[in-house]
LOKE-779945 format. One record per residue: residue number from 1; residue in three letters; x negated, y negated, z of N, C-alpha, C in turn. Coordinates in nm, 4 decimals. Layout:
BEGIN
NUM	Ala	X	Y	Z	X	Y	Z	X	Y	Z
...
***
This chain:
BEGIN
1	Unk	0.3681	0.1929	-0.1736	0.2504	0.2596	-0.1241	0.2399	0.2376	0.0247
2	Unk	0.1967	0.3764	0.0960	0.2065	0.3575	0.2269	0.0778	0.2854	0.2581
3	Unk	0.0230	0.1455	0.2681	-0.0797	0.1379	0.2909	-0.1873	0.1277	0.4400
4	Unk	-0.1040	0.1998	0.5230	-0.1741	0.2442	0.6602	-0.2515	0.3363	0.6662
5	Unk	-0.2148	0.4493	0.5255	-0.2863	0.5725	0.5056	-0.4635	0.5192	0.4734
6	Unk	-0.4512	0.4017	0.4141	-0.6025	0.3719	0.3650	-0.6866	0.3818	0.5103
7	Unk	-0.8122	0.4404	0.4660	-0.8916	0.4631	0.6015	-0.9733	0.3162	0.6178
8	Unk	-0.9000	0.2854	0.7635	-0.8831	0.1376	0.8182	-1.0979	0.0780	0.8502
9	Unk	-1.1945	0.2220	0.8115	-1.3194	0.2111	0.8444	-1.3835	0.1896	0.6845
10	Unk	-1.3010	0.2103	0.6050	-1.3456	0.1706	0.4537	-1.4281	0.0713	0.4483
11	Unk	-1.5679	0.0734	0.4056	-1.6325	0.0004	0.3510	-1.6467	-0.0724	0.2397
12	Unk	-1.6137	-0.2386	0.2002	-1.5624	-0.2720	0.0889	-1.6873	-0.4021	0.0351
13	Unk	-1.7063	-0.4026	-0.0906	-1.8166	-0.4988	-0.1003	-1.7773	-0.5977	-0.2189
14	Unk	-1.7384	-0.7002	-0.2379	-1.7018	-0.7667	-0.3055	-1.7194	-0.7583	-0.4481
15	Unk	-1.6687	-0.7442	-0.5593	-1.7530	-0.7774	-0.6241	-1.7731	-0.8892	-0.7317
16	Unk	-1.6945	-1.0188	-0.6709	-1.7585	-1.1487	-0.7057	-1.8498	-1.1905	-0.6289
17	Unk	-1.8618	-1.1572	-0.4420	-1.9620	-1.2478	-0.4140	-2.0434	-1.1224	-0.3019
18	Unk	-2.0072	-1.0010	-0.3595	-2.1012	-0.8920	-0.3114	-2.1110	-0.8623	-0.1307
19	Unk	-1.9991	-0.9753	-0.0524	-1.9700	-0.9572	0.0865	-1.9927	-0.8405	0.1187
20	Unk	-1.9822	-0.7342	0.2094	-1.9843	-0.6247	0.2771	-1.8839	-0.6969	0.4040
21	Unk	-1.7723	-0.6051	0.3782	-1.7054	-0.6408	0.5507	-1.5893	-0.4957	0.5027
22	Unk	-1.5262	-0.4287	0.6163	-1.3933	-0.3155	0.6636	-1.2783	-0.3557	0.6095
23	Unk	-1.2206	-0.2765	0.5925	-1.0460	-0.3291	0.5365	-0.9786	-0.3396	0.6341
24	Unk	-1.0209	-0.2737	0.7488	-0.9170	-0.3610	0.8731	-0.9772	-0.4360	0.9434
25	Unk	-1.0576	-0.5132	0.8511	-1.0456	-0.6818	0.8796	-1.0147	-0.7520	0.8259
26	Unk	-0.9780	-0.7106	0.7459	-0.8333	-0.8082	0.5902	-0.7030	-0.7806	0.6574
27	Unk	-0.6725	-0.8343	0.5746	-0.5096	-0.8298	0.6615	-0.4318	-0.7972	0.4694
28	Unk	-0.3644	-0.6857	0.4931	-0.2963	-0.6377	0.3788	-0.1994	-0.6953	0.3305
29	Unk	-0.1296	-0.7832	0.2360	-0.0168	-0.8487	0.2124	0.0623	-0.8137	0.1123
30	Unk	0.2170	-0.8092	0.1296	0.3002	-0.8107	0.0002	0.3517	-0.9331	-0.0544
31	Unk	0.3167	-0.9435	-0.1811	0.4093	-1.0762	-0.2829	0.5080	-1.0259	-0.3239
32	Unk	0.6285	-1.0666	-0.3766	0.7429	-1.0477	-0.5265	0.6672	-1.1429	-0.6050
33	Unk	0.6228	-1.0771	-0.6874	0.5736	-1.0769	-0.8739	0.6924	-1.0574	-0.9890
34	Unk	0.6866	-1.1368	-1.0583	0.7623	-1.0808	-1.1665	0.7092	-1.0845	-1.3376
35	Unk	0.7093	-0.9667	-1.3383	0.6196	-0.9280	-1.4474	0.7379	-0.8689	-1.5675
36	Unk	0.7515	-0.9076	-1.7089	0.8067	-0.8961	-1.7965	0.9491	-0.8779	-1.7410
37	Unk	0.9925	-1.0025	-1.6971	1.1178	-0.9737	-1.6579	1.2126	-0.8949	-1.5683
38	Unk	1.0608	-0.8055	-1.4797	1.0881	-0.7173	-1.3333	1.0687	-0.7585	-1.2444
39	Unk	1.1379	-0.7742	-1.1125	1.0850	-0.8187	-0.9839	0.9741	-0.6487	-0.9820
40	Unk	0.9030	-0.7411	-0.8883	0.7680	-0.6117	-0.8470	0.7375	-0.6887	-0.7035
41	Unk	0.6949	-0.5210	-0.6461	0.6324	-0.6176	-0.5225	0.4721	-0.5756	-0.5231
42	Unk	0.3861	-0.6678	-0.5280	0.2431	-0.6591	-0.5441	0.1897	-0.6298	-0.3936
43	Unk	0.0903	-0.5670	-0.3275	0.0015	-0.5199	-0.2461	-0.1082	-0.5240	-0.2602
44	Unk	-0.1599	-0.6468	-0.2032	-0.3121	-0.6455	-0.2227	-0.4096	-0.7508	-0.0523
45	Unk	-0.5369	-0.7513	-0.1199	-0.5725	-0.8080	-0.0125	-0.6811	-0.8886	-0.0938
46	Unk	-0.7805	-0.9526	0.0024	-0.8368	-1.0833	-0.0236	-1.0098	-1.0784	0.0084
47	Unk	-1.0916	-1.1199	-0.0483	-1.1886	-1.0849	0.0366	-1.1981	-1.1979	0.1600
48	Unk	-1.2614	-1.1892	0.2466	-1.2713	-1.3062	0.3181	-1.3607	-1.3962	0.3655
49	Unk	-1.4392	-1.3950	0.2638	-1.5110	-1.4904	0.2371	-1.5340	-1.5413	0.0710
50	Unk	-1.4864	-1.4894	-0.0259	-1.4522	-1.5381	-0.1679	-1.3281	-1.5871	-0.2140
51	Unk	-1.2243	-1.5129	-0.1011	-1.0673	-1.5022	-0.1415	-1.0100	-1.3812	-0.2875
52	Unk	-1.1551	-1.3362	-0.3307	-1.1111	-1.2760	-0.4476	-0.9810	-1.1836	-0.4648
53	Unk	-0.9155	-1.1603	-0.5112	-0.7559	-1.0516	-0.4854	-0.7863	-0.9771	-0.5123
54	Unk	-0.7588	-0.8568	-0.4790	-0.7861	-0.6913	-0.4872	-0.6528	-0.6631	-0.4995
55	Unk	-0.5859	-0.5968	-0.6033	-0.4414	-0.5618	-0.5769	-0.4617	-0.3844	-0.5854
56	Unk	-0.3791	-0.3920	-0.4756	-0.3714	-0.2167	-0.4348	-0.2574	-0.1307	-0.5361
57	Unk	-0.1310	-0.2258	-0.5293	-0.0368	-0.1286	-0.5572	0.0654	-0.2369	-0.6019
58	Unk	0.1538	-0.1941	-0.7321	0.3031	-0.2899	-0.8010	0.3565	-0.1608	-0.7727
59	Unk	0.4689	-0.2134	-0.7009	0.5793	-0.0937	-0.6949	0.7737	-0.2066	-0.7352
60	Unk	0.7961	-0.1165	-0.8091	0.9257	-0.1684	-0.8563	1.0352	-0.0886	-0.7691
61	Unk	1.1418	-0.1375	-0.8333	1.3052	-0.0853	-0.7201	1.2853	0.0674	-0.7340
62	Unk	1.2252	0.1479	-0.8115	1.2397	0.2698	-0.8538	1.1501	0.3340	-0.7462
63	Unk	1.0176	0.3008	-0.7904	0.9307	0.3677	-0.6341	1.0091	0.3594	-0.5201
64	Unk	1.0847	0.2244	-0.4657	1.1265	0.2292	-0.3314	1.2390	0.3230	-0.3336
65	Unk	1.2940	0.3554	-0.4266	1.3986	0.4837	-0.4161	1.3471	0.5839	-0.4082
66	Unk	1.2440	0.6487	-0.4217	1.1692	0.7661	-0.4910	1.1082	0.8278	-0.3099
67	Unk	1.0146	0.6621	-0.2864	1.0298	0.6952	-0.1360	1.1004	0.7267	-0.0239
68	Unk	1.2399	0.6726	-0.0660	1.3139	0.7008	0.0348	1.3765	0.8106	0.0277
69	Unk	1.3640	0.8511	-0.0752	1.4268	1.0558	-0.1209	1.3258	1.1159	-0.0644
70	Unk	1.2003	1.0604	-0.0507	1.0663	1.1976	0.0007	1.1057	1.1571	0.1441
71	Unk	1.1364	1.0209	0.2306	1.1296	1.0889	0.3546	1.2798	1.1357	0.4083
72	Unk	1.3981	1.1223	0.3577	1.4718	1.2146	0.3395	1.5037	1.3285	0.3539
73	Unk	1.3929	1.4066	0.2790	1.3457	1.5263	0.2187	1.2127	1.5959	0.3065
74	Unk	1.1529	1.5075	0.3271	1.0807	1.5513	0.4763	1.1276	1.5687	0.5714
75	Unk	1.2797	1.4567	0.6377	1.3374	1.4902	0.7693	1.3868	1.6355	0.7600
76	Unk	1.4808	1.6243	0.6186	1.5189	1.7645	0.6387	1.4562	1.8940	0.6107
77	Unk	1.3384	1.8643	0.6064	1.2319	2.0096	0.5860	1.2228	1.9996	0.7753
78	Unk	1.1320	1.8999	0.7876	1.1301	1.8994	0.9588	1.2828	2.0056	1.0738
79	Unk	1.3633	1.9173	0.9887	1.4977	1.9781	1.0638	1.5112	2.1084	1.0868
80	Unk	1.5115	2.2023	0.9617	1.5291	2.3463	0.8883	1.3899	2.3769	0.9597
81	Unk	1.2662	2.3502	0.9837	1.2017	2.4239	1.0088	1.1753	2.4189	1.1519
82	Unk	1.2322	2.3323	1.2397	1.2311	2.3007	1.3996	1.3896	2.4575	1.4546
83	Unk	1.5065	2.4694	1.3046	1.5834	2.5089	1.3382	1.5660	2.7018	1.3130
84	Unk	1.4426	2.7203	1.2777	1.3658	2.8391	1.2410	1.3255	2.8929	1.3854
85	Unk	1.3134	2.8005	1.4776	1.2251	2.8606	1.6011	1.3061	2.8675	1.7708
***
């Protein structure tokens, strides 16, 4: 998950200890998890003042392939259509 796309003015409110604070004032982190015998990489963040975990996104070896075919697949749309004009 691209997580830069999240809008960095998001308003987020805890909900173990009901904080109010922005997501770009967390700082976004990846773990390796391994869940039933898969590496995964977990994406999440923290509150910062409970620590509670918010996990955004498990992406396995398959997503990261999947992504790298879409931007791939975007350069060469970009290409073909820069080579249109």
């Amino acid at each position: 998950m691209d997580v830069k796309n999240l809008t960095a003015k998001t308003r987020m409110f805890c909900d173990e200890c009901k904080h109010e604070f922005f997501l770009e004032t967390v700082n976004i982190e990846n773990a390796e998890v391994e869940v039933n015998n898969q590496r995964l990489t977990l994406i999440y963040f923290t509150c910062p003042k409970c620590n509670k975990l918010y996990r955004v996104s498990l992406a396995d070896a398959r997503y990261f392939e999947l992504r790298e075919d879409l931007e791939k697949t975007k350069k060469r749309i970009r290409r073909n259509h820069e080579s249109d004009f």
